[in-house]
C-alpha positions as CSV (number, residue, x, y, z in Angstrom):
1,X,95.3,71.1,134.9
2,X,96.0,69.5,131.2
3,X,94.2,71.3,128.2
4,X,91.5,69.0,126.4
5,X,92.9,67.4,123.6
6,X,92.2,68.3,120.0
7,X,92.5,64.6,118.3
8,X,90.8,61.7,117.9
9,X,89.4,59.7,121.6
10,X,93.0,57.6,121.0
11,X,94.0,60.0,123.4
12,X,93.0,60.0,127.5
13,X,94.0,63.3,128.7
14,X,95.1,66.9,126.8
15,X,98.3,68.1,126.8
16,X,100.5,69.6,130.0
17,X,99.8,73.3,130.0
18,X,103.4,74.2,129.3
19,X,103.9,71.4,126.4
20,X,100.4,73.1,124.9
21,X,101.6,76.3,124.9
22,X,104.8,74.9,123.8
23,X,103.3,72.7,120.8
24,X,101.0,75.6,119.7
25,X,101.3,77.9,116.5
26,X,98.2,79.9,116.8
27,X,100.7,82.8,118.2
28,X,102.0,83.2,114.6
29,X,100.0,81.2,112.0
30,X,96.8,83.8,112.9
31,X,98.9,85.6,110.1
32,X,97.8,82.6,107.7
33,X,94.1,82.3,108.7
34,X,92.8,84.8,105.8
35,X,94.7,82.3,103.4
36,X,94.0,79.2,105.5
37,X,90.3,80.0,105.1
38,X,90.3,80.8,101.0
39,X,92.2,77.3,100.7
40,X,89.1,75.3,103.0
41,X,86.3,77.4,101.0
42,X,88.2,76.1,97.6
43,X,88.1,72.7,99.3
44,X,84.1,72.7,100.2
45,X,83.8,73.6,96.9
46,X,85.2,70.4,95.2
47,X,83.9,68.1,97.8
48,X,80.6,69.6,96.4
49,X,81.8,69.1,92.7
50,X,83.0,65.4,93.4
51,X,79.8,64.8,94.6
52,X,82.1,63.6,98.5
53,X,79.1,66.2,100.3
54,X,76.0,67.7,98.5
55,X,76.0,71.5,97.0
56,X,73.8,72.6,100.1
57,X,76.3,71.6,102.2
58,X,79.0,73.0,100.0
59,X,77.4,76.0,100.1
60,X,77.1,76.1,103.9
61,X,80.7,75.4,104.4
62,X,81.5,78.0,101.9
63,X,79.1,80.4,103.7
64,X,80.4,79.8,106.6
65,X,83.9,80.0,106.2
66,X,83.1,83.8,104.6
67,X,81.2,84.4,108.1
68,X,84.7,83.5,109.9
69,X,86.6,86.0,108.0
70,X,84.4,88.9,108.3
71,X,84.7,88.2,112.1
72,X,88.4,88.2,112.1
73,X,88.4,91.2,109.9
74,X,85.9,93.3,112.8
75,X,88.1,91.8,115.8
76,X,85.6,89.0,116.6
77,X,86.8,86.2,116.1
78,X,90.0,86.0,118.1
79,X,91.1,82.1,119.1
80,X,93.7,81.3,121.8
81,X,96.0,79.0,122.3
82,X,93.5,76.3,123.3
83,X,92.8,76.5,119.6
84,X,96.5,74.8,119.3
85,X,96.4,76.6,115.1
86,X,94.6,78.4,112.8
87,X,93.5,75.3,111.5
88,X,92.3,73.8,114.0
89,X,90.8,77.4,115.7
90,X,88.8,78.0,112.0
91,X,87.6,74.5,111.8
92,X,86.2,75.0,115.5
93,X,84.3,77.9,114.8
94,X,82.6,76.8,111.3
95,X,81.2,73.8,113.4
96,X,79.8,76.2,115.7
97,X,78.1,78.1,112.9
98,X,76.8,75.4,110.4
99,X,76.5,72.2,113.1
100,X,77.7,69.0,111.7
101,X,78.1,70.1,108.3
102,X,81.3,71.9,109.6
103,X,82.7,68.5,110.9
104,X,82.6,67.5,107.0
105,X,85.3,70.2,105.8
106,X,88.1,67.7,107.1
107,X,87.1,64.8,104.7
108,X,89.7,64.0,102.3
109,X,92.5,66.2,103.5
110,X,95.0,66.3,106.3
111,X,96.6,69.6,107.8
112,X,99.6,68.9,106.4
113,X,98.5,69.5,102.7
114,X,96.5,72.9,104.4
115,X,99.2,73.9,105.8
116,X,101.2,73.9,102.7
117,X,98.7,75.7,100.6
118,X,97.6,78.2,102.9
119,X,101.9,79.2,103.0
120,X,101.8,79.0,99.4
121,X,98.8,81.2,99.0
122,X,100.3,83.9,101.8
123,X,103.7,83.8,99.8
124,X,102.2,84.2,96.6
125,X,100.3,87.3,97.4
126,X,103.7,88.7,99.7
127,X,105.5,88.0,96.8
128,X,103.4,90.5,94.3
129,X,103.4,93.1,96.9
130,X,107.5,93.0,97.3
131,X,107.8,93.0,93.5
132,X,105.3,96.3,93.7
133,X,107.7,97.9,96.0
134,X,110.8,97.0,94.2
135,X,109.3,98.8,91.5
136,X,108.1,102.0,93.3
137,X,111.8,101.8,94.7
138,X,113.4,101.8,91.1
139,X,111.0,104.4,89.9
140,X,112.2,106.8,93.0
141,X,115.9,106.1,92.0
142,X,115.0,106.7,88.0
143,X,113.7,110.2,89.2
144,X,116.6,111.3,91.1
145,X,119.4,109.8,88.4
146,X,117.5,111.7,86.0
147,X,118.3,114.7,87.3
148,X,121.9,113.6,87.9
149,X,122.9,112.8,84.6
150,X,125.8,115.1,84.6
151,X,126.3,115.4,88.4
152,X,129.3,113.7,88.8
153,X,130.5,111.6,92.0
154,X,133.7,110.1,92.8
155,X,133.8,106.3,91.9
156,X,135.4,103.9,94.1
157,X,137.4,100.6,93.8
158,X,138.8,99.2,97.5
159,X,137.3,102.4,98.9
160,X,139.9,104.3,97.1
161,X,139.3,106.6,94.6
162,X,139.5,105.5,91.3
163,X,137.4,107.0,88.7
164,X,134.6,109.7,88.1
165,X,131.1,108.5,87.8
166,X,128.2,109.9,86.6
167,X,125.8,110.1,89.4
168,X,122.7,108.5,87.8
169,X,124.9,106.0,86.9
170,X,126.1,105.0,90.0
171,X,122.1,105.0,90.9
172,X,120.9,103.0,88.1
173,X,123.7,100.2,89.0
174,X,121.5,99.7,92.6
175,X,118.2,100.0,89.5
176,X,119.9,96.5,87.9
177,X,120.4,94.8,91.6
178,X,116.6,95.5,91.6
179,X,115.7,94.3,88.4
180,X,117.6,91.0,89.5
181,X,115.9,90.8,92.5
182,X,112.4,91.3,91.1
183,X,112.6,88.8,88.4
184,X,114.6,86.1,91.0
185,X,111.0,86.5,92.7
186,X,108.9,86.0,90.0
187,X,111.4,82.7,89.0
188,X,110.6,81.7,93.0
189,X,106.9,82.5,92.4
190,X,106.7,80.0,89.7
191,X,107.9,77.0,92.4
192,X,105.7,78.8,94.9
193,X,102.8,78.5,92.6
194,X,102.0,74.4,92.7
195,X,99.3,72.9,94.9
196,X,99.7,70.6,97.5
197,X,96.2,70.6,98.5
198,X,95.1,67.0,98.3
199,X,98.1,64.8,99.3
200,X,96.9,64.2,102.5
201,X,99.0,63.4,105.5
202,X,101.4,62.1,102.9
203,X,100.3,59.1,100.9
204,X,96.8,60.8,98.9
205,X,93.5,59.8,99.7
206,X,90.7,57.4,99.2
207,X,88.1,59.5,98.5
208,X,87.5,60.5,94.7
209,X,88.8,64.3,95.0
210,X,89.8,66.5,91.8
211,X,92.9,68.2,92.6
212,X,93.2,69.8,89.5
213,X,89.9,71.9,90.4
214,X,90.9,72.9,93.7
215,X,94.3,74.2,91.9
216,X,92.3,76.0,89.0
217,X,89.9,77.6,92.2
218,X,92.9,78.9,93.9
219,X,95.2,79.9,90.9
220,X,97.8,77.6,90.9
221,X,99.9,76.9,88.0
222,X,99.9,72.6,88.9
223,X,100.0,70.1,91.2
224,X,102.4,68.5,92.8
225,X,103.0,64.9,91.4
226,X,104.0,63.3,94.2
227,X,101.9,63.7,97.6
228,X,105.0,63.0,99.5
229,X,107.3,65.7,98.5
230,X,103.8,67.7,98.3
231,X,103.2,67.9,102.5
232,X,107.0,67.8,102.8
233,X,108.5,70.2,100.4
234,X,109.4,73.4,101.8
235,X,112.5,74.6,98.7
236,X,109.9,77.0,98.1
237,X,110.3,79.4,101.4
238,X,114.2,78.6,101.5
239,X,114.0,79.9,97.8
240,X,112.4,83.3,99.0
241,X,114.5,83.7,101.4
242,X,117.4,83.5,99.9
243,X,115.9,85.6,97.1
244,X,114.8,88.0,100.1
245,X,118.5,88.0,101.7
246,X,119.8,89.2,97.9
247,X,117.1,92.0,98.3
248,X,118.3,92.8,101.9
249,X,122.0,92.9,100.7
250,X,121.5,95.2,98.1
251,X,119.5,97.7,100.4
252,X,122.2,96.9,102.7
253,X,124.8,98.4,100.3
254,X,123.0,101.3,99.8
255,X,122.8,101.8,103.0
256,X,126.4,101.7,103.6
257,X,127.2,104.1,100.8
258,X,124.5,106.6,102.5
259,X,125.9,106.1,105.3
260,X,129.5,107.1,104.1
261,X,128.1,110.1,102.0
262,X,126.4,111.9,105.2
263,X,129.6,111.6,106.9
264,X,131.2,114.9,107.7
265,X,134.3,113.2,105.5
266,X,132.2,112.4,102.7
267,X,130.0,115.2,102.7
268,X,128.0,114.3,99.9
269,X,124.3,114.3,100.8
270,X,123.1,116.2,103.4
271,X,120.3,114.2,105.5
272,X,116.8,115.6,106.2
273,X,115.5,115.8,109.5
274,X,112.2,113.4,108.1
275,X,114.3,110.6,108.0
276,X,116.9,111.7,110.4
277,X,117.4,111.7,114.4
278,X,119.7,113.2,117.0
279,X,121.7,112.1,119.9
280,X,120.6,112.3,123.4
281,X,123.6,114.3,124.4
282,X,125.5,115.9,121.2
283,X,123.1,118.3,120.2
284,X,124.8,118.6,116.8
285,X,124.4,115.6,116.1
286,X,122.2,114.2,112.8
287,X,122.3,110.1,112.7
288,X,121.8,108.0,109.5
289,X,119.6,106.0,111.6
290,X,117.0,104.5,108.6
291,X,119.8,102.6,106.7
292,X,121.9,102.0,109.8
293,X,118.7,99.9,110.7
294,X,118.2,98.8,107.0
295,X,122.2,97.3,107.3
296,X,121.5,96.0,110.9
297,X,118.1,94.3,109.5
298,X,120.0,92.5,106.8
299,X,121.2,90.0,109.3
300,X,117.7,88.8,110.4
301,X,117.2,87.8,106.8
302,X,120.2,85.8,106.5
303,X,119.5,84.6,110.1
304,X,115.7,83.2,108.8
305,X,117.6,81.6,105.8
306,X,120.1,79.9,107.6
307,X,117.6,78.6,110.5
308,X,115.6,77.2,106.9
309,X,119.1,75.2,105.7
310,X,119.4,73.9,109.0
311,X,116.2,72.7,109.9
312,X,115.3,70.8,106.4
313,X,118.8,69.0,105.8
314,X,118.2,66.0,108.5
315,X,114.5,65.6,108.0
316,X,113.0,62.1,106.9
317,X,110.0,62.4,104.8
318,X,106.9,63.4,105.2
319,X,105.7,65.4,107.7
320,X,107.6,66.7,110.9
321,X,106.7,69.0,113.8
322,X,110.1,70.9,113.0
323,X,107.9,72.2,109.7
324,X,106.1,74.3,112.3
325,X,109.8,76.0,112.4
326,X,109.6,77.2,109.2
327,X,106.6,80.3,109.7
328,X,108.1,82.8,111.9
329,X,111.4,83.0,109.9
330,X,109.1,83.4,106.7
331,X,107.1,85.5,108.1
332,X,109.9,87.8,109.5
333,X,111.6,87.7,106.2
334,X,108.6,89.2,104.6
335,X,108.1,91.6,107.2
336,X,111.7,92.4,107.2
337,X,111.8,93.3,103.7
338,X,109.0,95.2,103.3
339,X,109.7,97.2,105.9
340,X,113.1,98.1,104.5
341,X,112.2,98.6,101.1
342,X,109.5,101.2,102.4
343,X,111.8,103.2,104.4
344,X,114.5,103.3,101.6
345,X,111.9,104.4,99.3
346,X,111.0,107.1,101.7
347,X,114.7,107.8,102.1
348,X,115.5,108.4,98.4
349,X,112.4,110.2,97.5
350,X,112.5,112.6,100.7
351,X,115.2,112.3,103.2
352,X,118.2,113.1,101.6
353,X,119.5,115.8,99.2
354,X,122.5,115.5,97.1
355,X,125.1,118.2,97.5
356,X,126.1,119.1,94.2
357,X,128.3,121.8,94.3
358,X,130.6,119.0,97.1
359,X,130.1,116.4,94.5
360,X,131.8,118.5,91.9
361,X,134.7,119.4,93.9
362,X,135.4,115.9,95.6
363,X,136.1,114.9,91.6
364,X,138.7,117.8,91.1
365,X,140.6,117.3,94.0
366,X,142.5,113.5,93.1
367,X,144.4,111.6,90.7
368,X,141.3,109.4,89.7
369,X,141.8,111.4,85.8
370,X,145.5,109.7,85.7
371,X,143.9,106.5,83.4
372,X,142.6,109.5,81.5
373,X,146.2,110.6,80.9
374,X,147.4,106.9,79.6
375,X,144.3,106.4,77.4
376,X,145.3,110.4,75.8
377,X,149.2,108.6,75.5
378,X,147.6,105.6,73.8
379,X,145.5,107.2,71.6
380,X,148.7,108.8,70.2
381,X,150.9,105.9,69.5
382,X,152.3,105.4,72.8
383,X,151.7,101.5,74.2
384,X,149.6,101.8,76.9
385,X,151.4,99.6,79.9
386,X,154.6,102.0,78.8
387,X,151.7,105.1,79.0
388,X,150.8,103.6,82.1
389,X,154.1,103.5,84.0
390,X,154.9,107.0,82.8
391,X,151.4,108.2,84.3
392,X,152.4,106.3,87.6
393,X,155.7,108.2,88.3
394,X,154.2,111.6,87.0
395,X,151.2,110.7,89.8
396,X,154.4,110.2,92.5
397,X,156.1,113.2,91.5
398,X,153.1,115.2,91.7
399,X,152.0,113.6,95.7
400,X,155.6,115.1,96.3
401,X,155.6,118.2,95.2
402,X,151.5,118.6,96.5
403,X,150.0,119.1,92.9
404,X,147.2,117.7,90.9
405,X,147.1,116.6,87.5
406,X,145.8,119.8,86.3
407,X,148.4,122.0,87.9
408,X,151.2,120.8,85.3
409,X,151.9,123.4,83.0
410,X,152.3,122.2,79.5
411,X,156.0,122.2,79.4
412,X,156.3,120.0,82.3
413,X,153.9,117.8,80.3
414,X,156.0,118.3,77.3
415,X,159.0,117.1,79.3
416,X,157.5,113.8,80.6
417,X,156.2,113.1,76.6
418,X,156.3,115.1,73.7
419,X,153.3,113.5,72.6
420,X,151.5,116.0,75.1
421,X,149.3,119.3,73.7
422,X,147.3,121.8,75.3
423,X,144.4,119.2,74.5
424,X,145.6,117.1,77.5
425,X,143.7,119.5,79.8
426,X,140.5,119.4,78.2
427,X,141.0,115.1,78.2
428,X,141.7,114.9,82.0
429,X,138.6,117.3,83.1
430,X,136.2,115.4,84.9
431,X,132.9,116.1,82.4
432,X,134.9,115.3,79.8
433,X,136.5,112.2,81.4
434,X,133.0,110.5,82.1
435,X,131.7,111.6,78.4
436,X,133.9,109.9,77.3
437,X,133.5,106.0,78.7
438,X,130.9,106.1,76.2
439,X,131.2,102.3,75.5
440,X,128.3,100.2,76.0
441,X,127.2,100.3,79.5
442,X,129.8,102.5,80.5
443,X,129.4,106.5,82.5
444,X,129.1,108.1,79.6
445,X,126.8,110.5,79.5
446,X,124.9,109.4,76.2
447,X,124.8,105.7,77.9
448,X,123.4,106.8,80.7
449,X,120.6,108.6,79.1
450,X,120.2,105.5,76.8
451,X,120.3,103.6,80.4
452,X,117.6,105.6,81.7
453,X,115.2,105.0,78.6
454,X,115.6,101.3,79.0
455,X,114.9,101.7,82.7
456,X,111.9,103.5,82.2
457,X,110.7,101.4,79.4
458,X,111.7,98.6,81.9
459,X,109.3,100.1,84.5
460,X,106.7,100.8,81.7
461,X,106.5,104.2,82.8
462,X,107.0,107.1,80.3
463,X,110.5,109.0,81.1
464,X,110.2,112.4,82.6
């Protein structure tokens, strides 16, 4: 049995069940309808304005279209896939409530331009809520580098050690991803902002509409010049995408980093059973399983992205059916992220504890001072790449003979250079060897407290 067509009598017989439930979107754009239905009431609106219907009727549309959402919201209203879209499904059911008047929504606009502005509207507001999470995630990472100013953590390059950190620094570098990430949105906001709503299937329209009012209604920045691109432009959800798979990455690499510090190797944060499972078999096991899940998610958001790339690159203007592809991937994304972001806020703020006392030792127990040692050369005359090679072959000698830096006694200093004092042992301990990058940006401990102020003033929250 063939399902009823939608369109116009052109047509003899509905669709093949399969190709229906194929062709349909209802499945997914439901997410749009709240949206979908703000854009149509903005619409009855200026047809009432421009004088296309009268103000009664205006005002019935509007009416009615507030009726539909109040079902939706009480679990009334719920339209299958006979309704083929949301579109389609809300346009059904204000004809049901107002009679005829309902059949007048339609004039002057195409689903294509509805389409478009209901996405813009839903990324717009998905937008402001990721930015408010970004923010309630830098504010959890502010709190705990504050209290970490002078807990120190080994620093890394090529997963070797390499120098001492400050521990709120090494936080506050995931705060400037963040900041990155939260103003890339509000760049990508800016294109999202921009009306399509009156370009029709893609050429305009005949009828005397005010696209400009419908834009002010609806809080859009402009319009878009040129009705083509307007129904067919879709830069807009690639750009937040892309901007969402940043975001994901840098969770991701937090993530990772947790990951590594829970290890038994590691050691350096001890996971709380909140955020924190066990294996079916090991009983002493505890798993990183929130960001294992956060890194594992990344790839949906890059997958999304990708599918966006692929699926705008061979498509002749305007209009296509392939546009239909765009929603779940968007959707996803948003999902994606704000899932992530939630459970790495909850993460940071109470499912993991810093082991301090493991921290401190894991920065006495390397060579990642020996720079130190060339800088304390330099600063007494001796060029540095000639400080520098001396440093490398003490660093040898010592791996041989199984000591540290801070095991030399000063006359075996004295022997490598006689530029070496008994200061050299207060210059290569590790609070003193992150004091002193104190250059603009740097560990330092002053910097990072200067850091922290401009992250709070950043956040617009007073520091604690």
């Amino acid at each position: 049995m063939t399902q009823q067509p939608n369109w116009s009598p052109r047509f003899e017989s509905g669709l093949h069940p399969h190709i229906a439930r194929f062709n349909a979107s209802i499945n997914f754009d439901i997410e749009l309808i709240e949206y979908d239905i703000t854009g149509s009431q903005a619409h009855a609106k200026m047809l009432a304005h421009t004088g296309i219907i009268s103000e009664l009727e205006g005002e019935q549309l509007v009416s009615g279209l507030e009726q539909i959402r109040q079902e939706y919201r009480s679990g009334k209203f719920t339209p299958g896939v006979d309704a083929e879209d949301v579109h389609f499904a809300v346009e059904r059911r204000l004809t049901e409530i107002t009679g005829d008047v309902g059949k007048k929504l339609h004039t002057a606009r195409s689903r294509n331009d509805q389409v478009g502005t209901d996405t813009r509207l839903y990324l717009r507001a998905q937008i402001e809520q990721i930015q408010r999470q970004i923010r309630e995630f830098q504010s959890v990472l502010l709190d705990i580098a504050e209290q970490n100013v002078e807990t120190l953590i080994p620093g890394y390059t090529h997963l070797q050690r390499a120098q001492p950190l400050s521990l709120a620094h090494h936080l506050l570098a995931y705060f400037q991803m963040l900041e990155r990430d939260c103003q890339r949105l509000s760049d990508v906001r800016r294109r999202v902002n921009i009306s399509p709503l009156g370009c029709g299937a893609l050429a305009g329209t005949t009828f005397p509409i005010d696209r400009h009012y419908t834009a002010e209604l609806l809080h859009f920045d402009a319009v878009y010049e040129n009705s083509l691109d307007g129904v067919s432009d879709r830069d807009f959800a690639i750009e937040f995408t892309c901007a969402a798979s940043l975001i994901m990455v840098h969770l991701s690499r937090l993530a990772e980093e947790v990951i590594f510090w829970a290890s038994q190797e590691f050691g350096f944060v001890t996971l709380l059973d909140s955020c924190a499972t066990g294996s079916s078999i090991m009983p002493q096991k505890k798993n990183p399983d929130v960001p294992e899940l956060v890194r594992g998610k990344t790839g949906r958001v890059f997958g999304h992205l990708q599918a966006l790339l692929v699926m705008m690159k061979g498509l002749p203007l305007a209009y296509n059916k392939d546009l239909q592809e765009d929603k779940e991937g968007l959707f996803d994304s948003v999902k994606t992220v704000t899932d992530c972001l939630e459970s790495m806020t909850i993460l940071l703020r109470e499912g993991l504890q810093f082991r301090n006392r493991r921290l401190a030792d894991a920065v006495c127990e390397d060579f990642s001072n020996a720079t130190d040692v060339a800088d304390y050369l330099a600063t007494k005359g001796v060029p540095f790449r000639e400080a520098y090679n001396l440093v490398g072959k003490v660093v040898k000698t010592c791996i041989a003979t199984n000591k540290l830096l801070k095991d030399l006694t000063l006359e075996e200093w004295k022997q490598l250079h006689p530029a070496f004092e008994a200061d050299i042992y207060q210059a290569i301990n590790p609070l003193q060897v992150v004091a002193a990058r104190n250059s603009y940006g740097g560990t330092g401990f002053t910097q990072v407290r200067e850091a922290l102020k401009n992250a709070r003033a950043t956040l617009n929250v007073p520091t604690r």
